[in-house]
N, C-alpha and C positions, 0 to 999 in steps of 0.2 A: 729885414730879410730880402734874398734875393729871391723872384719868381720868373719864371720864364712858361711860356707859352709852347704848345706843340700843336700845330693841325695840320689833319690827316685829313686829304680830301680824297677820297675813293667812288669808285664807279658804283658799289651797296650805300653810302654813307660818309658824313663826313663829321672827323673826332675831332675832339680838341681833348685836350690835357694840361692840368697845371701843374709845374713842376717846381720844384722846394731845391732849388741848385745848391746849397747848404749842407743838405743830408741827404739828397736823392730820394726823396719822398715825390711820392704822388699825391696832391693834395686833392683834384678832383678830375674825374675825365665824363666826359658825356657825349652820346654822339645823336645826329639826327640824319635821315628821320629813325622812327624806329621801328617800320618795317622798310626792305630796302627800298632802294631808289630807283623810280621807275627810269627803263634806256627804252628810248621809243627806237622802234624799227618798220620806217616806212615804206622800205621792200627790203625782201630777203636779203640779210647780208649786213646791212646797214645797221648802225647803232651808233644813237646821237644821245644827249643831254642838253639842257637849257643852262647855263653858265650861270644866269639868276637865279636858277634853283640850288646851289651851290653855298652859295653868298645867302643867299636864305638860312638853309640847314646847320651852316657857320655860324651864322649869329644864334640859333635856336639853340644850338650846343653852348657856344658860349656863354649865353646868360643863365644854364644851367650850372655849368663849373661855377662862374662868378656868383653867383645864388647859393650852391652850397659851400663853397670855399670860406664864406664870411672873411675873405682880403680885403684889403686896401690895391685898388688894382693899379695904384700909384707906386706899388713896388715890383710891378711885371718892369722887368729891365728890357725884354726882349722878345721877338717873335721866331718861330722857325717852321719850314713850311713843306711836307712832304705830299705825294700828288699822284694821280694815275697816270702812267706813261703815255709817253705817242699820241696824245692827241693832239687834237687842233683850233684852238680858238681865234674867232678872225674878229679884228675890232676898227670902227674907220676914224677919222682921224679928231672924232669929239671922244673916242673910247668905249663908243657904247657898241654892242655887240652885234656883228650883220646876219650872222647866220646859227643857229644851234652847232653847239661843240660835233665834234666827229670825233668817237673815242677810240681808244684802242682795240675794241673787238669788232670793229668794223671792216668787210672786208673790201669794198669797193677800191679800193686804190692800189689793188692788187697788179692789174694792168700797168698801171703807170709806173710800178716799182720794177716789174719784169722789163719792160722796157726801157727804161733807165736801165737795169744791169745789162742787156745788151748792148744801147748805144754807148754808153761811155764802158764798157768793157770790162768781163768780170776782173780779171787779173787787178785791172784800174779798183776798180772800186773795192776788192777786199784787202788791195794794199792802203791806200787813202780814207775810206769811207768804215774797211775792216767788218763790212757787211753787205748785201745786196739792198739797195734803195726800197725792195718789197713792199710794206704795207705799213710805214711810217710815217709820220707826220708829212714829208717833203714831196710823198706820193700824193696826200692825200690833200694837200693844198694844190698838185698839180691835177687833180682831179675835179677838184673847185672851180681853178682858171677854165677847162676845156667845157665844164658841164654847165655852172653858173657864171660867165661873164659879166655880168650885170652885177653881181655880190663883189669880184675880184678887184675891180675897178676900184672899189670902194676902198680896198681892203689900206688902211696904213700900217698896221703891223698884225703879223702874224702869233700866237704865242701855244705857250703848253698850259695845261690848265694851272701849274700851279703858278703860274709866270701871271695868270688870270686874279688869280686869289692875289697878289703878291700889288699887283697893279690896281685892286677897288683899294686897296690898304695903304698904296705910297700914293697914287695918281701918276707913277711910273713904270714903262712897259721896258721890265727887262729882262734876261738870264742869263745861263750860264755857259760852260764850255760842256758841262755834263749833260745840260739838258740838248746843247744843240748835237751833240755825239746823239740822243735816241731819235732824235729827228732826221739823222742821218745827213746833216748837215756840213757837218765836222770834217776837216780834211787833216787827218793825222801827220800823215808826209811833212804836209806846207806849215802846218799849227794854226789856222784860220778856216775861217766858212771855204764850202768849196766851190772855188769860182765854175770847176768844170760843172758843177751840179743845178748851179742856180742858173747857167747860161744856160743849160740843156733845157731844162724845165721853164726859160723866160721870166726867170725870177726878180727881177729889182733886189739891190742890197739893201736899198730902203727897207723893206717889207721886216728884215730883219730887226730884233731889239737889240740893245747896245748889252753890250757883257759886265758881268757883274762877277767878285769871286763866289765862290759856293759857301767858304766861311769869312762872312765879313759883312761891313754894310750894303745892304742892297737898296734900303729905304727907309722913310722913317712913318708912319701915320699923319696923316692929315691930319686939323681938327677937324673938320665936319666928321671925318669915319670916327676918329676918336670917337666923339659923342654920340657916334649911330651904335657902336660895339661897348661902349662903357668903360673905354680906355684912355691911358694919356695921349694925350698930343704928342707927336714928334718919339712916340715908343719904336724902336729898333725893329724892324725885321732884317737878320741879317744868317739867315740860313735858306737853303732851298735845295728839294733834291729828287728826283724819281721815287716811287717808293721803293725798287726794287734796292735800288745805290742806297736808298735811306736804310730800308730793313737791314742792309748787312752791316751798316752804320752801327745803327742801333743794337747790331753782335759785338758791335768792336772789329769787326771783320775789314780789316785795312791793307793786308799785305800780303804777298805773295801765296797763295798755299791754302786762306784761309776759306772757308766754307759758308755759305748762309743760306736758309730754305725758308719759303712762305706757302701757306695752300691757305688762304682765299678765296677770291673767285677767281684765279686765275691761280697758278702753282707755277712756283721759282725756283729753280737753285739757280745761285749765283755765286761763282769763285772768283780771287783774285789772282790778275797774272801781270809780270812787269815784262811780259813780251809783249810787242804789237805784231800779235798776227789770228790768223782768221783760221774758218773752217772751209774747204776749198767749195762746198754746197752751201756755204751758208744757212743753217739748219741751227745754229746756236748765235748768239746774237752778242756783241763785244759793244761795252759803252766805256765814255770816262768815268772812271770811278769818283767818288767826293772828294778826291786827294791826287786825283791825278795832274802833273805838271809834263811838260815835255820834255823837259830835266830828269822828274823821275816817275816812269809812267806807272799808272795804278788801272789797268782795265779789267773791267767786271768781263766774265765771262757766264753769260747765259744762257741757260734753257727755260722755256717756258710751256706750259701747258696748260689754253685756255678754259678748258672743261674741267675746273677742282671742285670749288667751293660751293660752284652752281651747281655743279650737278649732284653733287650729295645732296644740296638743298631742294634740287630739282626730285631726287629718289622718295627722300625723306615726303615731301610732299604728295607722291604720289602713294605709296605703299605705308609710312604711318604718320597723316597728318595732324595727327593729335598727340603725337608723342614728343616729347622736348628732346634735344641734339642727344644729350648724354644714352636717354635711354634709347636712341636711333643707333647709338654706339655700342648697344648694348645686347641690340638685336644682331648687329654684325658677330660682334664675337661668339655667339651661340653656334655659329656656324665654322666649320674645320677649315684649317688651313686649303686653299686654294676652291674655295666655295663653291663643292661639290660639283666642278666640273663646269661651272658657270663663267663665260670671261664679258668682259665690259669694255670695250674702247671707248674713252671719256673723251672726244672728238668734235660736242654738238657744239662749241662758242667760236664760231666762225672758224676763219683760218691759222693753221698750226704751222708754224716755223719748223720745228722739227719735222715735219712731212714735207720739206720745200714749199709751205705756205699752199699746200693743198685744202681744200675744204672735203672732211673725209664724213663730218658728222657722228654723233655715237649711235654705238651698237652694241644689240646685247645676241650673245652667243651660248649656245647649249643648253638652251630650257626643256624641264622635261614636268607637262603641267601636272603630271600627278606627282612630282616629289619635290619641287623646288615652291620656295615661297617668299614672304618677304623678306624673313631674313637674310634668305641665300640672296636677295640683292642689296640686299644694304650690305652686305658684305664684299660681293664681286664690285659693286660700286667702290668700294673702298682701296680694294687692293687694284683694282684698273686705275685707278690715281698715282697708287705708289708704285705702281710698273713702267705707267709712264712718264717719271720722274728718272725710274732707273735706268729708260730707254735712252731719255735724252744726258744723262749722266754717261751712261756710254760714249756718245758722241762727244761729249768735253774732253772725255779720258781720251778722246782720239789727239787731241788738240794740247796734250800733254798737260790738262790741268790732271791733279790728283788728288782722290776723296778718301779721306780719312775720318776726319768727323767733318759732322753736318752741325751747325748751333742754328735754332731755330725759337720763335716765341712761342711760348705755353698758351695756343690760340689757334682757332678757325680749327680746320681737321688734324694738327699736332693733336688736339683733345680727345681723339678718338685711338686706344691703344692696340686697335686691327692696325688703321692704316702707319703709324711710325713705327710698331713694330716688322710689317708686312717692308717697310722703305730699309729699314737696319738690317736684315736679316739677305735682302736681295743682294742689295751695296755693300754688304757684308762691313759695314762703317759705322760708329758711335753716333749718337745723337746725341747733341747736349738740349735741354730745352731751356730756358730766361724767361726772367716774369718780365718783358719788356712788349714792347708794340711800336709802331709806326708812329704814332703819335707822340710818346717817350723818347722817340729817337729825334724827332725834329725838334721836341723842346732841348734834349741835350746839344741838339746842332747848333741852337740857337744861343745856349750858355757858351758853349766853345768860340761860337762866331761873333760875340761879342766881349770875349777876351775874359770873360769871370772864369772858365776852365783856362790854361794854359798851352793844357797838353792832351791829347787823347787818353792817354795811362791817367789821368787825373778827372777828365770828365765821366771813365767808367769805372773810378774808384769803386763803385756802390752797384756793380751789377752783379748778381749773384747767379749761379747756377741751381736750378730747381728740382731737375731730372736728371738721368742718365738712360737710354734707350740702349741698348746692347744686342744684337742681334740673337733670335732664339737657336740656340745651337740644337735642339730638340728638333725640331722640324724642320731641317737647313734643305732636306731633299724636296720636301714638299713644299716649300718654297717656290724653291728652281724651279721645278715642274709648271709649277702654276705661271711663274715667269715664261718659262720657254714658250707655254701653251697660248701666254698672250700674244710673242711676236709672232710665234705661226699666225696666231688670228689676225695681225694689225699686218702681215705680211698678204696674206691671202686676199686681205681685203682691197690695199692697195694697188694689188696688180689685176 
């Protein structure tokens, strides 16, 4: 048999999954820890992780898969490896780690992003860079240099986390052309790192990892890791990708037109487009796609909004901690389209891109204490999620992507049938849902990247459609309404 391997390292948790490349079976997936993972935040704003804690959770996971799988893990052919965006791991030149991760919901390196887009020039940088420097990886290492000098000094390479994971498994520090496009690294124009960026910020090209393709070898296992993880020596890792590039991966979402949505703790759509060009505010974010060549260009087009999965979690916690997700979803729907009047801007996980990387924080609007209750906020929770997916959908639509269907996995709030119906009916757009994930997608990366699939159309032989969402033509007024009622609110707020 052939098996291949998927992990998912996420800012809640991190999955693994084993995958039966044969038949497209899931043979076993487990994640740790299993409550989420604590993000320490030692002033407002800030939000870091221990990179050993990672690598911990990793193995915790894995030796659950391999436990119940009863394999022979001498037929895992291969690894593949999907990861939270934009962060930052700094490691000196024995590899061990100098300072806690700085992850993507961090906002301190706000400064150093806006300034970067000033000095080197916006026109410069959303032709080249096809974004504003704002609050990426290449901020937030320039944030490092000016605040810790005594960590930077040290630092021999820079990486992303999953470049982290990739690196305790080969003893090799390296990535991609996709991973250095979210770092904001990437100069589209020239096809290389950008010299204008790294001089700005006093960067060394040393600091940088040497590149690797997205499908291909990237490394192999050590023995020592082997026998710390329960695997062969010299096992393949040869996939690696963001998650946001991974999750549309994991649609099949490859070319021009096509759609992919995640709500998490963070909430995505992600389109592709074979144009290189940008949003003139930068309020939607453009990466290389898994397939992208300068021959034939594949850029994701993103929106993002970091207040999803947290804050329903966040609700659910506060208003019924005792109750399990489903029926949190079940208190939503007891409540009428546009939740009595109730709106929710989901705004509290730092800085939002779609606000020009403003810190707006959420908010709730129009309580009235003798008739509203929990439900009516597990509801407005819900649809202030799917409004502000529609918001920043908008702004793509400016940018001439075009949304027709959304394909999304049957996971995280797609589970709750307020909020993908509340998202179909605004976007007035299909939703496909797939029993697939993050983890499934880096193990299929990983079949592909190591030549046992062929061809894209052959690695998703076995992906099946599970749903259909179709927008409720019943209530299309009260919808809008509830829609418009939000931007008034998110408008009023920001001025």
């Amino acid at each position: 048999m052939a098996y291949f391997l998927g992990i998912d390292l996420g800012s809640s948790s991190v999955k693994v999954t084993l995958f039966n490349g044969e038949n497209g079976q899931v043979m076993s997936s487990s994640h740790a820890p299993q409550t989420e993972a604590p993000i320490q935040s030692p002033q407002p704003g800030w939000a870091e992780q221990n990179p050993d804690d990672w690598w911990a959770y990793l193995k915790t996971a894995l030796h659950q898969v391999l436990s119940t799988s009863h394999i022979d893990s001498e037929e895992i052919k291969a690894i593949g490896i999907t990861y939270q965006m934009h962060g930052l791991v700094l490691v000196d030149k024995d590899l061990q780690v100098l300072r806690p991760a700085i992850i993507w919901c961090d906002s301190r390196a706000i400064p150093y992003g806006n300034k970067a887009f000033d000095a080197l020039g916006h026109e410069y940088c959303l032709q080249h860079l096809l974004n504003s420097p704002g609050n990426f990886t290449a901020a937030k290492l320039a944030w490092v240099k000016e605040n810790e000098p005594e960590i930077f000094e040290h630092i021999y390479k820079y990486m992303l986390p999953g470049d982290y994971i990739a690196m305790r498994m080969t003893g090799e520090v390296k990535t991609t052309i996709s991973g250095l496009s979210e770092g904001m690294f990437w100069d589209y124009a020239n096809n290389c790192i950008s010299n204008d960026l790294m001089s700005l910020f006093g960067f060394s090209k040393e600091l940088a990892a040497d590149l690797v393709p997205t499908f291909g070898e990237q490394g192999r296992l050590t023995a020592s890791v082997a026998n710390e993880l329960g695997l062969k020596a010299g096992t393949l890792v040869c996939y690696r990708a963001g998650d946001q590039p991974n999750n549309a991966f994991s649609l099949n979402v490859l070319n021009p037109g096509e759609i992919a949505a995640t709500a998490g703790t963070s909430g995505v759509v992600y389109g592709i487009s074979d144009q290189i060009q940008s949003d003139s505010k930068s309020r939607i974010n453009m990466f290389a796609h898994v397939n992208h060549t300068a021959a034939q260009p594949r850029i994701g087009v993103m929106h993002c909004t970091n207040g999803v999965g947290i804050q329903n979690a966040w609700m659910k916690r506060l208003v019924a901690p005792d109750k399990s997700y489903d029926q949190f979803n079940e208190m939503a729907a007891n409540v009428p389209v546009g939740s009595e009047g109730v709106t929710i801007l989901p705004f509290g996980n730092g800085a939002e891109r779609i606000l020009e990387n403003r810190i707006l924080d959420a908010s709730i609007h129009g309580i009235n204490f003798n008739h509203h209750n929990a439900n009516t906020l597990a509801r407005a929770t819900q649809e202030g999620v799917a409004f502000s997916f529609c918001y920043g959908m908008s702004i793509m639509q400016s940018v001439a992507m075009e949304v027709k269907v959304i394909r999304a996995g049957m996971a995280n709030m797609f589970l709750s049938p307020v909020f993908r119906t509340t998202l179909a009916s605004v976007t007035n757009a299909v939703i496909e849902l797939y029993n697939t994930d993050g983890s499934i997608g880096a193990a299929v990366g990983a079949a592909l990247g190591s030549g046992f699939y062929k061809t894209p159309q052959e690695a998703f032989g076995f992906l099946r459609k599970i749903e259909v969402v179709e927008p409720d033509r019943n209530h299309h007024n009260q919808y809008l309404e509830a829609y418009r009622r939000w931007v008034e609110t998110l408008q009023r707020t920001l001025s």
